[in-house]
C-alpha positions as CSV (number, residue, x, y, z in Angstrom):
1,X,-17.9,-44.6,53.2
2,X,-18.8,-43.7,57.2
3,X,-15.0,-41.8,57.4
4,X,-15.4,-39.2,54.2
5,X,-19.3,-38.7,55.0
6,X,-17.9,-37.9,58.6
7,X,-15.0,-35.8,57.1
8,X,-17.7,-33.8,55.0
9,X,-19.6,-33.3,57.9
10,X,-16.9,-31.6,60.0
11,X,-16.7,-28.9,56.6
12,X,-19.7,-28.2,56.7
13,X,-19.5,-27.7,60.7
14,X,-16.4,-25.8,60.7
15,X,-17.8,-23.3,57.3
16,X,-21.3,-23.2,58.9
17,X,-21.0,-22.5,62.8
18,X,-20.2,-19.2,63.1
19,X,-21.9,-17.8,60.0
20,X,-25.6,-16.7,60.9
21,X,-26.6,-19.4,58.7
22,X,-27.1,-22.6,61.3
23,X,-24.5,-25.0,61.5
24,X,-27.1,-27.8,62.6
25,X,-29.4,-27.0,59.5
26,X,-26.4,-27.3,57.3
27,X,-25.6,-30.8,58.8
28,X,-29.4,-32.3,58.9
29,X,-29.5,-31.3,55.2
30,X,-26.2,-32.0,53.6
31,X,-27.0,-35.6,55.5
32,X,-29.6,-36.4,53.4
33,X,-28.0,-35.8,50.4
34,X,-25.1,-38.6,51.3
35,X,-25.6,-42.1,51.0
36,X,-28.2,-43.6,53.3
37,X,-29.7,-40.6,53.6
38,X,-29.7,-40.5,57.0
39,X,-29.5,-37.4,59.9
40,X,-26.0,-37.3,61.4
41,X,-28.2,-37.0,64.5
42,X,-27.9,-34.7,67.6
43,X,-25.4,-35.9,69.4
44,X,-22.6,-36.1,66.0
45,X,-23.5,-32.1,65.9
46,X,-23.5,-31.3,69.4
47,X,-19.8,-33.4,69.3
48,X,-18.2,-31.4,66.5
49,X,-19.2,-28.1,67.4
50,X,-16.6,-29.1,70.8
51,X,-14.0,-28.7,67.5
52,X,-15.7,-25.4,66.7
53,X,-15.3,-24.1,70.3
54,X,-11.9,-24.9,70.5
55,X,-11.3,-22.9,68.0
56,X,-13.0,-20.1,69.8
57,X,-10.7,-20.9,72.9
58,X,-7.9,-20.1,70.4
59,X,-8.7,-17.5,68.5
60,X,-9.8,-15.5,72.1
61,X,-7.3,-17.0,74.1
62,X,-5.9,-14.0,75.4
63,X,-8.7,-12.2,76.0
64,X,-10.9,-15.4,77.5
65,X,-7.8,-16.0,80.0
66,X,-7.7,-12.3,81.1
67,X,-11.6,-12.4,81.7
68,X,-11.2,-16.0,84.0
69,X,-8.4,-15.0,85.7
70,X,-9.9,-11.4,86.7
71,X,-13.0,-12.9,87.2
72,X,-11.9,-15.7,89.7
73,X,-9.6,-12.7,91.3
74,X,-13.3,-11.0,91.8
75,X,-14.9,-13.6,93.7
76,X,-12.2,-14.7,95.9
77,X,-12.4,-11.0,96.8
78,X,-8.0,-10.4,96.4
79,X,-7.1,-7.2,98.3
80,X,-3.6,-5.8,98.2
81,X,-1.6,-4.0,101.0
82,X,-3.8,-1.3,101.0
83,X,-7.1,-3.3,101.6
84,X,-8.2,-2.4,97.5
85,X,-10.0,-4.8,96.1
86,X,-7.5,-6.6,93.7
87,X,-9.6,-6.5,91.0
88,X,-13.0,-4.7,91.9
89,X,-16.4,-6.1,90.7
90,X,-16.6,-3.4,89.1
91,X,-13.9,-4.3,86.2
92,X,-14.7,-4.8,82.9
93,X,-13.1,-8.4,82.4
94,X,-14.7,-9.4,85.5
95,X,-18.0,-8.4,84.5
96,X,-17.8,-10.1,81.0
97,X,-17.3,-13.3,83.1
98,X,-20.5,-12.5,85.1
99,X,-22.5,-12.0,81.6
100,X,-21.5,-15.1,80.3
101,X,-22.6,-17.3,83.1
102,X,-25.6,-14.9,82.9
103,X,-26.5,-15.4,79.3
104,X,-25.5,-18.9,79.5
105,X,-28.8,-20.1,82.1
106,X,-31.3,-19.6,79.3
107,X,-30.0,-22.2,77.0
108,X,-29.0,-24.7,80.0
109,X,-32.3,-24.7,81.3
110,X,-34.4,-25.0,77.8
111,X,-32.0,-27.5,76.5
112,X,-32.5,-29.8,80.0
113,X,-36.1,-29.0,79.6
114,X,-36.5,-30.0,75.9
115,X,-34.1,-32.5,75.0
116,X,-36.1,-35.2,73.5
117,X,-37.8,-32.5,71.6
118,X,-34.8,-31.5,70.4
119,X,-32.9,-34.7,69.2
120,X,-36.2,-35.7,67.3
121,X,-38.7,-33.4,66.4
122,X,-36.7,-30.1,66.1
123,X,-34.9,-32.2,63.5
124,X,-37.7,-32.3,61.0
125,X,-36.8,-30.2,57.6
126,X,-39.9,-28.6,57.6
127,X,-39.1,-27.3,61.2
128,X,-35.6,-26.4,59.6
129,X,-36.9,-24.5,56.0
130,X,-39.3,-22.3,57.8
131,X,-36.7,-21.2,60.7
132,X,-34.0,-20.7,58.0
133,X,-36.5,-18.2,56.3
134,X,-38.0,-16.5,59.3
135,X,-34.9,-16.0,61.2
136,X,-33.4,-14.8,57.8
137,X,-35.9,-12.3,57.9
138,X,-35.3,-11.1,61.5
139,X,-31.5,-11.0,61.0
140,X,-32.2,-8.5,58.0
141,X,-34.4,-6.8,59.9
142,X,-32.4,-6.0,63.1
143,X,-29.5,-5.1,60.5
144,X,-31.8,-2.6,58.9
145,X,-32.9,-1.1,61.9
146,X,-30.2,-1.1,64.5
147,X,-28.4,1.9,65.6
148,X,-25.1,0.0,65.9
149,X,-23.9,2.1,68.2
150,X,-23.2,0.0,71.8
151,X,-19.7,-1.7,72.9
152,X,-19.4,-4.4,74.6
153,X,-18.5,-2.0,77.8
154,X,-22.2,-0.9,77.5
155,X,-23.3,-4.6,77.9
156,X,-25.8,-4.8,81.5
157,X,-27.2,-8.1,82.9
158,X,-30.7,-7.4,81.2
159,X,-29.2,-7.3,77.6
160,X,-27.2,-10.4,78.6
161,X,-30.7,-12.5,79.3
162,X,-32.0,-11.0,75.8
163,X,-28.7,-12.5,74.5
164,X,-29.0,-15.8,76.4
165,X,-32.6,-16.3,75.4
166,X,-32.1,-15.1,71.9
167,X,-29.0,-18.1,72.1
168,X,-31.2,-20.4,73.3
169,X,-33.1,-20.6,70.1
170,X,-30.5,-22.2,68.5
171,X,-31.7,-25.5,70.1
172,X,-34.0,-25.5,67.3
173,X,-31.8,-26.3,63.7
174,X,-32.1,-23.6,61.3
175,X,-32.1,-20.3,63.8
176,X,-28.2,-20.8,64.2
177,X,-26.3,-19.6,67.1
178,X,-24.2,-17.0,65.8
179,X,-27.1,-15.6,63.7
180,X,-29.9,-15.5,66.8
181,X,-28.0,-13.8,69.4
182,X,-26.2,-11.4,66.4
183,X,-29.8,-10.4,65.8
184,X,-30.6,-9.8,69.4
185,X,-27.8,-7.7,69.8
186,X,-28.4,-5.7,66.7
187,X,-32.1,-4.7,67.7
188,X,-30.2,-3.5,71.7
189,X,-28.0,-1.6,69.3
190,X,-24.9,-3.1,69.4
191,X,-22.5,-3.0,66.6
192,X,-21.6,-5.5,64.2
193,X,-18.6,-7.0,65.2
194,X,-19.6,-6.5,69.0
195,X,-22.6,-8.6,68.6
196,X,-20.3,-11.5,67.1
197,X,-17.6,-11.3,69.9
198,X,-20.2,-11.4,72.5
199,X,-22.3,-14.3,70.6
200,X,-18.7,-16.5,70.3
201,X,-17.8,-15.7,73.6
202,X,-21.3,-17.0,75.4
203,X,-21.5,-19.8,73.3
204,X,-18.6,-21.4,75.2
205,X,-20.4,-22.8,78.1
206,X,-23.1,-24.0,76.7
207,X,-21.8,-25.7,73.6
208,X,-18.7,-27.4,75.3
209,X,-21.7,-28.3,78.1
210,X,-23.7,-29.8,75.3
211,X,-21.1,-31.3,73.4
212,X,-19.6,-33.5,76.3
213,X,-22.9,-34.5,77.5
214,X,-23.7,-35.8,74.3
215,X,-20.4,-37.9,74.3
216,X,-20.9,-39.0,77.4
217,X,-24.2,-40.0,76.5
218,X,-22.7,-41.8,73.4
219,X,-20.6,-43.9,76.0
220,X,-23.2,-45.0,78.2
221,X,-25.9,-45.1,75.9
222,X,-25.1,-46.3,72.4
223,X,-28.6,-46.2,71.1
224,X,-29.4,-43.1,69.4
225,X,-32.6,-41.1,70.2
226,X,-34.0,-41.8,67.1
227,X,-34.0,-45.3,67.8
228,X,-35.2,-45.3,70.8
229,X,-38.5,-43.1,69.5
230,X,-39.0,-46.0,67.3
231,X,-38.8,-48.7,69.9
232,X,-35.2,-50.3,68.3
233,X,-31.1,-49.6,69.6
234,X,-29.9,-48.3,66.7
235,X,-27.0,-46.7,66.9
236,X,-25.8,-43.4,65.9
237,X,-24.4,-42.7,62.3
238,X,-20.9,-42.2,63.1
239,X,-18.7,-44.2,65.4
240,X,-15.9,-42.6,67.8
241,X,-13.5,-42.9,65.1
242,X,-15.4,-41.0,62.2
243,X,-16.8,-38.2,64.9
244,X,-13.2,-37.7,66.4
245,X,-11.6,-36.8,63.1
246,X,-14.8,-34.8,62.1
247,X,-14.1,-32.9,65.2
248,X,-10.8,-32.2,64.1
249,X,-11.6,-31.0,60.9
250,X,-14.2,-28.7,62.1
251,X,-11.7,-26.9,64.1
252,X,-9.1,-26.1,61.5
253,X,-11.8,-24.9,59.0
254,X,-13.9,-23.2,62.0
255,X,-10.5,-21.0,63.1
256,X,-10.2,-19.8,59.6
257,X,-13.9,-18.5,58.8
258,X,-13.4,-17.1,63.0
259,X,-11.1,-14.6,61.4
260,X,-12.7,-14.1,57.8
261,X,-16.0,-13.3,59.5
262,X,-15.0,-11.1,62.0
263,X,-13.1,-9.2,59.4
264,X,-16.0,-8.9,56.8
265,X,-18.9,-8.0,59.2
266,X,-16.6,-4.7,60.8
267,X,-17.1,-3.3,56.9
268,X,-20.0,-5.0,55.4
269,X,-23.7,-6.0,55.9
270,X,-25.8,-9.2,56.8
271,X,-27.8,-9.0,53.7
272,X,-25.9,-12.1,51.8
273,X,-26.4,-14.0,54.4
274,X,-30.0,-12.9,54.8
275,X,-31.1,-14.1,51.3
276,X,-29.0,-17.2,51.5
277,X,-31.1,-18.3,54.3
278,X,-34.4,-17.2,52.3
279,X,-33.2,-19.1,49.0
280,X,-32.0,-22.5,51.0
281,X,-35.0,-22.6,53.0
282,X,-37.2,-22.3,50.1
283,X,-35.4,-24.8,48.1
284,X,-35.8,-27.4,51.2
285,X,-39.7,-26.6,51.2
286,X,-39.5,-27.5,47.2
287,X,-37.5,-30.4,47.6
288,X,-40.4,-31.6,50.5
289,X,-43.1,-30.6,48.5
290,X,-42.0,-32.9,45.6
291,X,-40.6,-35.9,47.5
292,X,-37.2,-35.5,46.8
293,X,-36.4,-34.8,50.3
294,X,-38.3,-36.3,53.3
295,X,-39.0,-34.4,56.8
């Protein structure tokens, strides 16, 4: 049943990608409870979190077009009759733009730098339990201790690195995405809901990046990395069929919990997220420990 374990997948993708609960984690585990028991793989994540994105692109669209547009205006350097500046570098949508390609470097780099790492041994479910609980821990933290006062207008280039770094650790299954840099910008001081719209904004690049590469790589080479590590072409789960529609379904769950999330972090804390996280990671290390899951 490749096309309803694909369908699941893109769920779990679209519930789990923006909570700070790791999308990835969610997939490498719920993939071991379908038949086979198998890992959907890297590339199957890194595809459906393209349908994630778009999502993104939709939910933002006004406010990502305003911050391309003024940022290309910027560069080409625009004057009017006057000799102004256009739209100085100064402006606020223009800067955004300059943060995002900022923040986006760290991940770029690390992810070029540790790809086979990351599309085999990352993957492991010990790797996965103990960065579900630690990261747990850290979110809780920062939303204990943050002032919670900063905008995004107060963003600077440094905090943008802290954010792309912090991002960056989401290469590893179990950190999350959303839920690294969210943490980041709660220990700067950021408020809630600012840390989110910065964290959805910068993963744009890097997750569209990721996610074509990986279907290119799926074109040209049809053997997954697992396989390769053991010296066979076998290849990945999911065919182009079964990953398409999972895309698809990831998107139209993802632009729902876009809005529910945004809405329940402006009045509420991280703490349920914070001892989900602590309770699924300590059920995985139980379920290792016994041999009812393997790593």
């Amino acid at each position: 049943m490749p096309l309803f374990e694909a369908l699941l997948l893109g769920l779990v993708q679209g519930l789990t990608e923006f909570l700070p609960i790791s999308s990835s984690a969610h997939l490498r585990i719920v993939g071991e409870f379908l038949p086979g028991a198998q890992d959907p793989g890297a590339a199957f994540t890194a595809i459906t979190q393209i349908g994630t994105e778009t999502a993104v692109l939709v939910y933002f669209w006004h406010d990502i077009a305003r911050i391309v547009s003024r940022w290309f205006l910027s560069v080409l350097g625009r004057k009017d009759r006057l000799g102004r500046p256009v739209v100085p570098r100064s402006d606020p949508d223009a800067r955004m733009g300059w943060l995002i390609i900022v923040g986006s470097v760290p991940i770029v780099a690390l992810g070029l730098l540790f790809e086979d790492d990351i599309e085999t041994t990352f993957r492991s479910l010990w790797v996965v339990a103990f960065t579900l609980i630690g990261f747990g821990i850290l979110l809780g933290i920062a939303d204990w201790v943050g002032r919670k006062e900063l905008r995004l207008t107060n963003l600077t280039v440094p905090h943008g690195i802290v954010y792309g770094f912090a991002q960056a650790l989401a290469l590893i299954p179990g950190v999350s995405r959303s839920g690294g840099t969210i943490t980041a910008g709660l220990f700067l001081g950021y408020q809630r809901r600012a840390a989110a719209r910065y964290a959805f904004l910068l993963a744009l690049p890097a997750v569209f990046g990721s996610g074509f590469y990986q279907l290119y790589k799926s074109i040209a080479e049809p053997c997954s990395a697992a396989g390769e590590a053991a010296g066979t072409c076998a290849p990945e789960v999911f065919g182009p069929l079964e990953t398409a529609l999972a895309t698809g379904v990831a998107f139209v769950v993802g632009l729902a919990v876009i809005a529910f999330f945004l809405s329940y972090i402006s009045k509420r804390s991280f703490l349920p997220f914070v001892v989900y996280r602590i309770a699924l990671g300590i059920a995985i290390i139980v379920l290792l420990s016994t041999g009812v899951l393997q790593p």
